[in-house]
N, C-alpha and C positions, 0 to 999 in steps of 0.2 A: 466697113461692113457692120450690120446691126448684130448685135450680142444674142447669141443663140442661148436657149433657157426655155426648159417646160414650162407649159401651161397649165395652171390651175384647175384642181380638180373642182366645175362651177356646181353648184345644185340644180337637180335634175328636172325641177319642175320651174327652171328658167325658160323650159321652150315653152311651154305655154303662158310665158306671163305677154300683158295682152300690147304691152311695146315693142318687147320682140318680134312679133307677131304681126304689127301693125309695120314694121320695121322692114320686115322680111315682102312686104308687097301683098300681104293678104289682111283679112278683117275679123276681129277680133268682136267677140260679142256686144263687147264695152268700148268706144275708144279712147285710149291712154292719156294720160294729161300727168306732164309736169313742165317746170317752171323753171325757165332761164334767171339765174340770181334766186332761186327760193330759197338757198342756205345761205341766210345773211338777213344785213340789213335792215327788213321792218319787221324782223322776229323780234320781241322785247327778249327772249330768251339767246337769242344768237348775242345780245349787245352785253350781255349780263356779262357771260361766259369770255366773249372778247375784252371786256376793262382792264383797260392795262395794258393789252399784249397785242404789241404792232402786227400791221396783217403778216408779211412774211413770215414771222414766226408762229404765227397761227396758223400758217401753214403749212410748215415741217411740222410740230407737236403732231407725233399719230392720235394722243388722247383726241384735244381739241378739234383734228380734221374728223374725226369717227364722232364726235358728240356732235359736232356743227351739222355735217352732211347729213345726220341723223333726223334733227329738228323738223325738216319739214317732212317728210313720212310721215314723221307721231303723230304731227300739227291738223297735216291736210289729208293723209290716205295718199298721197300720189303715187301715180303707178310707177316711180323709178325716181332713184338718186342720184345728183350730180355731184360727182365727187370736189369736194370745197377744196381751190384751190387760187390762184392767179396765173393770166399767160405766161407773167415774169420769171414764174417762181425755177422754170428750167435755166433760164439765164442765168440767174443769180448763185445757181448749181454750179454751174462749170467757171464762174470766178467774175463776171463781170461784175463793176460798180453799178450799184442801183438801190432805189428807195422807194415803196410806197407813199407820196405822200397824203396824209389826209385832206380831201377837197379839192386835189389836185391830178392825184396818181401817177403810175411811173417816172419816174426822174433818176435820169442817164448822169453819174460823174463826168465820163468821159464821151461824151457822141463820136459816133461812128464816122469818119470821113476819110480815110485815105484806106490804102491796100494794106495797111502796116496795123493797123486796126483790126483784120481780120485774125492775126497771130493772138491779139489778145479775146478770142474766142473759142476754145478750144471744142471739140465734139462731148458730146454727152455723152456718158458712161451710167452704165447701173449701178454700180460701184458709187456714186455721187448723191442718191437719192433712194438709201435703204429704206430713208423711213417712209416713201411713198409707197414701196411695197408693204410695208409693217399695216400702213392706213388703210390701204384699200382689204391685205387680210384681216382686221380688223373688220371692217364693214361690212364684207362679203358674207360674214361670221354671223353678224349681226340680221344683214336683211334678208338671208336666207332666198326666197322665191320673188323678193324686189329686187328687179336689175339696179344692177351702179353702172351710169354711165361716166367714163373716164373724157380728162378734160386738159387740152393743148389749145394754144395761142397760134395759128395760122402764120406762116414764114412770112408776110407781107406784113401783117400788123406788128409782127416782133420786129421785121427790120424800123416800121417806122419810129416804134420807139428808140431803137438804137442810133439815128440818123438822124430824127429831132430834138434828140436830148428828154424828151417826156411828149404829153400830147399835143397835136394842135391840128387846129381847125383846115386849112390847105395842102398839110403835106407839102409842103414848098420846099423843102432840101430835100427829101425823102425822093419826091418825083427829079429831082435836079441831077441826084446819083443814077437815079437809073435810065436816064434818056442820056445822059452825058458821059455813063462808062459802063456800058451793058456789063462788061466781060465782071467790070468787078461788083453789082451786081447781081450776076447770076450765081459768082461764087459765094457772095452772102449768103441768098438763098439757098443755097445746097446746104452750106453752114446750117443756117435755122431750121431747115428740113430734117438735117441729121439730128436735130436736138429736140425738137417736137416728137419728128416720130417714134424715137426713143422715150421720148417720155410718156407716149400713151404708149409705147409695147409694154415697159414695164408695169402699167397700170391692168395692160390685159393679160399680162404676165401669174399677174397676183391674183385676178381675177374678176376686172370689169369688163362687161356682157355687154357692151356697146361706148363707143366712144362720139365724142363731139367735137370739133377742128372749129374754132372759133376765127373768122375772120374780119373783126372789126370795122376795120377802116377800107376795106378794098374797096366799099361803095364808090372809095372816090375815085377812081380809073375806069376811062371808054373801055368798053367789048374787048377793044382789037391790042389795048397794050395790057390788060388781062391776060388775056391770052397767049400773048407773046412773054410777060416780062413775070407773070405770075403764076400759071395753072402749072407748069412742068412741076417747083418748086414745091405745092399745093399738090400733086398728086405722089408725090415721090414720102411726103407725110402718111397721107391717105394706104397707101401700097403698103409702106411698112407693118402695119397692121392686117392688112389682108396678106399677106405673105404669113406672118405672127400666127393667126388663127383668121380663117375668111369665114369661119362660123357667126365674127362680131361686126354686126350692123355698123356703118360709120354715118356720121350724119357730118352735113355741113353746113355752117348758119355764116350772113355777114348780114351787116347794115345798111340799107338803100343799093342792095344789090339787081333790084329787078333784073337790068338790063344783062345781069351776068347769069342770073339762075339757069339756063341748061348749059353753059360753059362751067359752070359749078358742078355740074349734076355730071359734068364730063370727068372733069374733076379726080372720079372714084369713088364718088360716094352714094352711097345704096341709100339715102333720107337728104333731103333737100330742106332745109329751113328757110320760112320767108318769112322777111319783116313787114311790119302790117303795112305798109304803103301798094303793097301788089293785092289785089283781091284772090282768094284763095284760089279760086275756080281757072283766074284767068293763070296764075302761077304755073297751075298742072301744066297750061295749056303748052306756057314756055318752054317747062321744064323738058317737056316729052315725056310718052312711055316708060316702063320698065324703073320708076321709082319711086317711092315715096315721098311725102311732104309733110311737114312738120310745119304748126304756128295757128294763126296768126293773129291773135287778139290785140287788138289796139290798148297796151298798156293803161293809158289812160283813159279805159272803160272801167277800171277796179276801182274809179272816185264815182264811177257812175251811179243813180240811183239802179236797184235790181229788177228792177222790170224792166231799161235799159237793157243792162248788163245781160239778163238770162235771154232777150231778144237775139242780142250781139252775139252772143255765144250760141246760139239756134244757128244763126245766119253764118258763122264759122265753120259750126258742124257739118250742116248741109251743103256747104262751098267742098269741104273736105270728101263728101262722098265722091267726086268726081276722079280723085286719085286712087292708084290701087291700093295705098294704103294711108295711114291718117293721124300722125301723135298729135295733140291739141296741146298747142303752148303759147304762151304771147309772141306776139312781134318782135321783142325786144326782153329787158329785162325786170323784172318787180321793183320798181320804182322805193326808195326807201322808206316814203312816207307812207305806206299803201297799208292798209287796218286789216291785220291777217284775217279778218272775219271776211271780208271781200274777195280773199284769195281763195279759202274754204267752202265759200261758197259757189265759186267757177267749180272747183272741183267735183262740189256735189250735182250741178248743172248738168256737166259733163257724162259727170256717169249717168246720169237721170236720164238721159236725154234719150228721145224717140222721136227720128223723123216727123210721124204723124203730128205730135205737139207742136209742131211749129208751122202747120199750114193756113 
C-alpha cells in the first residue's frame, strides 16, 4: 500500500498559472511552454555547476537539484519547472546496482532475468529518498506561482533498463521476458509501478502541482501488446497520484508513440505528450476527447534559421487549438548542443503568438 502523508500546503495563485490551466482542458490567455530536458545540458551554467559531480549525485544534493531545476525559469521565463532528476534515480533508492554512464547512460551491474531477481528489488519507501522532499520544498519555496512539474521513469522503460543491462536499440531480451513469462513480467511491473508512483507522490507530497510519467522506449511495442503487457502497470503509476491529490494534472509523454496515444490517454492521464513525428492536429484526433496535448516541436528546428523556427512554431500553435487544451513543448528533448538563445526565443514566440500572425 502507498504511504499515506499530507499534502503540501501549494501557493494559491497555482490555479491560475496558465499550464495548469491549460492542463485542466481549458485556455489560458497565454499558452504555456516549457521544455523537456531544459534543466541540463546546453545551459553553460547547468555544466559549470555539474564539474565534477556524477549525475546521480546531482541528483540527491537538494542544493544542486533546486539551483539546476531553477536555471531555466531565470534563463527563459518558462511557464513551469521540471524537477531535475533521472528515471533511475528511484531504482538506485531502494538498493539496485547501477550507474549513469557518460555518453552512454544507464548501466545495470546485475540484469534482470530470472524470478530470483525480483527479491533483489525491494518497494519504494519515503523513508529512502528524504532528500527528494527537502528538493522539491526547496523549490516550491523558491518558484512560488511557477508550477514544478514532478518526474518518474514509466514501469516499461525502467524494466527495460533492468533486463538489458543499460540501453539498446531492439529491446531484444526485454521483449523475450515478456512474451516468454507473462506472469513474471507482470510482477516486475507491479514492482516498478510500486516505485515510480511512489516517487512522484512523494514529489506531490512536498509540493509538485503536476507530474510527468516518462515512457521512453514503449514506442517500440504494437497497440495490442501495449495494451496487454503494459498500460495496467502504466495506470496503477498514474492512479497513485490521483488517489494522492487528483487536483495534480498527470501528463504522459513516450517516443514514437503515435500508434499508442489514446491507449496512453487511457492510461490516466489528464495531458498526452506527443513526439513530433504525429502532427499536432491529427494527434487530438487519436487521442480523443476530454484531454489535453502537450508538444510537438521538431527539436531540431532550434538549429533552425528563425524565420523557420517562428513559422514552425505558428504551425504548432495553431495545430494545438484543435485540443481542449495546449502546453507547447518539443517532441522530444533540448538537444545538448542547442544555443540557449534559440530556446529563448520559442519561448518568446510562444507567448507572442496570435492566431491572426500566422495567416
Amino acid at each position: 500500500m502507498p504511504t499515506e502523508y499530507p499534502v503540501a500546503t501549494r501557493d494559491p495563485r497555482l490555479h491560475d498559472a496558465p499550464l495548469l490551466i491549460a492542463a485542466r482542458g481549458e485556455h489560458p490567455e497565454v499558452t504555456p511552454v516549457w521544455f523537456m530536458r531544459q534543466a541540463g545540458r546546453s545551459l553553460p551554467e547547468y555544466r559549470k555547476v555539474r564539474e565534477g559531480i556524477a549525475m546521480l549525485d546531482s541528483c540527491r544534493r537538494p542544493d544542486l537539484v533546486t539551483e539546476i531545476t531553477l536555471q531555466p525559469v531565470r534563463r527563459y521565463g518558462v511557464d513551469a519547472a521540471i524537477f531535475f532528476s533521472d528515471i533511475v534515480v528511484p531504482l538506485k533508492a531502494v538498493g539496485v546496482g547501477l550507474d549513469i554512464k557518460p555518453g552512454v547512460g544507464p548501466v545495470i551491474e546485475q540484469p534482470f532475468r530470472t524470478r530470483a531477481d525480483l527479491d533483489r528489488i525491494p518497494e519504494l519507501d519515503a523513508g529512502m529518498i528524504t532528500d527528494i522532499t527537502e528538493s522539491v520544498r526547496l523549490l516550491t519555496a523558491e518558484l512560488g506561482a511557477t508550477p514544478l512539474i514532478g518526474f518518474a521513469g514509466a514501469p516499461f522503460t525502467l524494466a527495460s533498463y533492468l533486463v538489458e543491462g543499460g540501453p539498446s536499440r531492439d529491446l531484444g531480451k526485454t521483449k523475450a521476458l515478456m512474451y516468454s513469462d507473462p506472469q513474471l513480467w507482470n510482477d516486475l511491473l507491479n514492482r516498478l509501478a510500486q516505485i515510480s508512483g511512489e516517487f512522484l507522490r512523494v514529489q506531490v507530497a512536498a509540493g509538485a502541482s503536476a507530474v510527468q510519467l516518462f515512457d521512453s522506449w514503449v514506442g517500440a511495442l504494437p497497440l495490442a501488446d501495449y495494451t496487454r503487457f503494459v498500460r495496467p502497470a502504466s495506470s496503477k503509476v498514474l492512479a497513485a497520484v490521483r488517489d494522492l491529490d487528483p487536483t495534480v494534472p498527470r501528463i504522459h509523454f513516450g517516443v514514437q508513440t503515435g500508434e499508442l496515444l489514446h491507449a496512453m490517454g487511457e492510461a490516466g492521464a489528464d495531458v498526452v505528450g506527443v513526439d513530433f513525428r504525429v502532427p499536432l492536429d491529427e494527434a487530438v484526433t487519436r487521442i480523443g476527447p476530454g484531454r489535453a496535448v502537450q508538444g510537438n516541436l521538431d527539436p531540431a528546428l532550434l538549429f533552425a534559421p528563425r524565420d523557420v523556427l517562428r513559422r514552425r512554431v505558428g504551425e504548432t500553435l495553431t495545430a494545438g487549438r484543435f485540443a481542449s487544451g495546449h502546453i507547447f513543448n518539443l517532441g522530444h528533448g533540448v538537444p545538448p548542443d542547442t544555443d540557449p538563445d534559440q530556446v529563448k526565443y520559442v519561448v518568446d514566440a510562444v507567448h507572442g503568438w496570435k492566431f491572426a500572425d500566422y495567416q
